[in-house]
Every structure is written in structure tokens, then in C-alpha cells.
N, C-alpha and C positions, 0 to 999 in steps of 0.2 A: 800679796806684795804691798808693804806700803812706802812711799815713797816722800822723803823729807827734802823741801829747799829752801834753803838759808838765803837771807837776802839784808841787807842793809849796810853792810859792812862799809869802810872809807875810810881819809882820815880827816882826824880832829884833832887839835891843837890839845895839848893837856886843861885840864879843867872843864873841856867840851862833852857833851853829852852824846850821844847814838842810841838808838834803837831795832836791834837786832829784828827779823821775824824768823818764823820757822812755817810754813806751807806742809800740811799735811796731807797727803791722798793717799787711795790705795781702796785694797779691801782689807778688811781686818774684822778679828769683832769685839776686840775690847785693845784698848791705851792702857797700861797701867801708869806708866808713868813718860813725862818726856825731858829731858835735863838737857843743860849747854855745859859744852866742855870748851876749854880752847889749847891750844896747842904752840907753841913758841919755836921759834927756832934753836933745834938743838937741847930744849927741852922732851917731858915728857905731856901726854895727855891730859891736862887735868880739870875738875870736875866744878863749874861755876854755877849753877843755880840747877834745881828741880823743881817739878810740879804732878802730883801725884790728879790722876783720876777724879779724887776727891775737892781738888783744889789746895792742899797742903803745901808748902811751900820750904825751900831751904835751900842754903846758901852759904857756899866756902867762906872763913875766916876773911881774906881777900876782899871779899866785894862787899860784905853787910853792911848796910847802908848806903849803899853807893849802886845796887841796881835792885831791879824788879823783876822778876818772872809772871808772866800771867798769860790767859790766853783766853781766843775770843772763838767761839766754833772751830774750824780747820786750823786756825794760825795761833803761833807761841810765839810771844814777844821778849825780847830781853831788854829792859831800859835800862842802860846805864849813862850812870854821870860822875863829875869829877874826876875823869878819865885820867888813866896817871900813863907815861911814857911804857914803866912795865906792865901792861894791858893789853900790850901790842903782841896779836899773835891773831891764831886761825882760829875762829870759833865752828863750833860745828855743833846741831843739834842733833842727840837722839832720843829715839822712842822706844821702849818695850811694852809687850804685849804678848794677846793670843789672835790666832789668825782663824778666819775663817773654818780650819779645820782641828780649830784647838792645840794648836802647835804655837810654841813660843816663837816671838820672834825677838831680836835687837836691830833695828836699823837706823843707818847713817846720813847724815847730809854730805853734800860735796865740800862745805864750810866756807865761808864768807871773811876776807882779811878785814880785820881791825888794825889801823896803823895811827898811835898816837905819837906826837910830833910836831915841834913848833920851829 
């Protein structure tokens, strides 16, 4: 089981910055990849930065330039800045992989609000 928690969420005024984490545990025995989505009200799910295994990186039309994926051992950061009013939504990270018995997995975070807002 691995288990993701999302942390940093608040709000900021437009043009403010935030930095997401993501908290990895569990057992597992390989990450292939871990991405942040976020989700809006009344929206759908949609798909804001990844970070492969490798370190590879990529990132929706939406945000380029304006955040960062990266990660430090257990934890996945998302830095964003220039934060615009439509940014306001639940982000949530997750991870795929193989689990200790070689089965795939996908798993979720609880997701963290982003509320931008002046």
C-alpha cells in the first residue's frame, strides 16, 4: 500500500505564490511516475505537472512557466507562482507504480484546497 499526503494548500491573493508537498509512504517497490492534478468546482479532474522516476518533467499548457515539479526523497513538491483566481481548485497528488508483489498500482491523495482570491 502506498500512501500520499497533500499539504500546503491556503489561500493567496492573485499573483502569490504556494508550494504544494506530496508525503510519500508505504511499501512499494518502484514509482514510476507521480503528477498533480487539481480539480475545480463543477469541473473535471485535470492533469497539472508530472515527474517521472527518472526525473523528467512536464506540465499542462496552463501552468508552464508559472510552477515546478520536483522532489526531494519521500516528498513531491509543486511550486507555483503568479497564481491567477482560475487556479482555485483541489489539487491532489498521485503516484503509479509496482508494489511489492509486482502488481500495479495508482494511488491518491486526500487533496489539499488552493483558493486564489483577493
Amino acid at each position: 500500500q502506498v500512501q500520499l499526503v497533500e499539504s500546503g494548500g491556503g489561500l493567496v491573493q492573485p499573483g502569490g505564490s504556494l508550494r504544494l508537498s506530496c508525503a510519500v509512504s508505504g511499501s512499494f517497490r518502484r514509482i514510476y511516475n507521480i503528477r498533480w492534478y487539481r480539480q475545480a468546482p463543477g469541473q473535471q479532474r485535470e492533469l497539472v505537472a508530472s515527474i517521472t522516476f527518472g526525473g523528467s518533467t512536464d506540465y499542462t499548457d496552463a501552468m508552464k512557466g508559472r510552477c515546478t515539479i520536483s522532489r526531494d526523497n519521500a516528498k513531491v513538491y509543486l511550486q507555483m507562482n503568479n497564481l491567477k483566481p482560475e487556479d482555485t481548485a483541489v489539487y491532489y497528488c498521485n503516484a503509479d507504480g509496482s508494489n511489492i508483489d509486482y502488481q500495479s498500482f495508482s494511488s491518491w491523495g486526500q487533496g489539499t484546497q488552493v483558493t486564489v482570491s483577493s
